[in-house]
C-alpha positions, 0 to 999 in steps of 0.5 A: 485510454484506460490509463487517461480514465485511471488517472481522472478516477484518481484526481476526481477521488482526491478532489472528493477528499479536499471537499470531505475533509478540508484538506489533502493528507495521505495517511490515515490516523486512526489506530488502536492506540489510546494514547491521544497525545500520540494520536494528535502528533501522528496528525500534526506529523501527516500535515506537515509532511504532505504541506512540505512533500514533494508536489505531485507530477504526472506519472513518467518514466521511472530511471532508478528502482533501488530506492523505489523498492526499499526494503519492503516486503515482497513476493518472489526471486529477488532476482527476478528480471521484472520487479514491480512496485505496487502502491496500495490501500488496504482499503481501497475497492479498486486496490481489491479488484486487482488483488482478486483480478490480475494478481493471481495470474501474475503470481501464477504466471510470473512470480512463481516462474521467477520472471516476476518480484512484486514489492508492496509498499503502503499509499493509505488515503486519508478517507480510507480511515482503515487503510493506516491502521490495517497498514500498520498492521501488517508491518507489525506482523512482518517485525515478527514473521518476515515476509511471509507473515507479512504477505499472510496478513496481507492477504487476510487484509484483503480478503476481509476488506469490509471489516476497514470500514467499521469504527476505530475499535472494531477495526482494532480488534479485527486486525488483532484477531487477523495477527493472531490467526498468523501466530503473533506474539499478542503482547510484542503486536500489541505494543508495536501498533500502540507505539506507532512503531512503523510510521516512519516506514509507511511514511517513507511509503508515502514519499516514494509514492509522491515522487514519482507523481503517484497520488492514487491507489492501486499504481504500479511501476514496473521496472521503469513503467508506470500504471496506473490503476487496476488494470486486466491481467493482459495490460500487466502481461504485454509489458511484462512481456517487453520488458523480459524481450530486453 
């Protein structure tokens, strides 16, 4: 019943977002760049690769993680007998109370155990207008610091939600702070976020995400399994628990 609920919180979003914004794209287009000509393209490339994308299907039985996984930044053994695969929005409230809820147990119980590897991959929402740019952010931050810079801002990201929400260039400075404060080349951030450097990263985000049905934040596939929603620790627990009885 809890993932039936999930499931209907996420198409009930979604359908508030055709109302709001006339259409369905997945990728929010605010950024700190200037260039409008880069912004307008960024827009136009959304549209059409959502029209063009794969059409969403109900979430199922997922047989091959390799392409799933990618090569995004993740927390963990590499070969960890259970990985999961979370796809999220910076600025998702429900994407929060999983990172203040079920995440620190897992991490405590699982990931540094070395039972567990999380793979974060970027699902931002269009009436997220945030979620892209904090997104873009963060792999920026990763170009510089690795997965562990990454998984830093990551948690500043999170820990400062609220700051998503303000315009285009106070969010901007924000998150140019945030990457300072993790040690950051000002000028190589800078010129990474003003180029649109990982867009193509984030799409391709976007299309695993599309593929297997997935349409709302946060979703996990563990292993083979998908979730859906910010489930208790204990929903994660029992099929972690199955999955390492194999």
């Amino acid at each position: 019943m809890a993932k039936s609920n999930n499931n209907f919180l996420a198409i009930a979003v979604l359908v508030a977002a055709v109302v709001l914004s006339g259409s369905l794209v997945f990728l929010g287009t605010q950024s700190s760049c200037d260039n409008d000509e880069l912004k307008a393209a960024v827009i136009e490339g959304v549209a059409e690769f959502v029209e063009n994308g794969p059409p969403a299907e109900e979430p199922a039985v997922v047989t091959d993680l390799t392409d799933l996984s990618d090569d995004d930044a993740f927390i963990g053994d590499e070969d960890a007998p259970v990985t999961i695969v979370e796809f999220s929005d910076y600025q998702c409230p429900y994407c929060y109370k999983f990172y203040t809820g079920a995440y620190p147990e897992l991490k405590k119980n699982y990931v540094d155990t070395g039972k567990v590897k999380i793979v974060f991959r970027d699902l931002p929402l269009s009436f997220h207008e945030g979620a892209y740019p904090a997104a873009l952010a963060a792999e920026c931050v990763r170009a510089q610091f690795g997965d562990e810079g990454y998984f830093a801002m990551h948690n500043k990201l999170f820990e400062n939600q609220d700051v998503l929400s303000g315009d285009a260039q106070s969010v901007a400075i924000s998150l140019e702070g945030f990457a300072r404060d993790v040690g950051i080349d000002p000028d190589l951030y800078n010129e990474c976020v003003a180029n649109d450097t990982y867009k193509d990263e984030i799409f391709a985000d976007i299309s695993a995400a599309q593929s297997i049905g997935i349409d709302g934040t946060p979703s996990f596939v563990i292993n083979q399994e998908v979730l859906i929603g910010a489930q208790p620790y204990e929903t994660f627990a029992q099929i972690i628990e199955a999955e390492l009885a194999k």
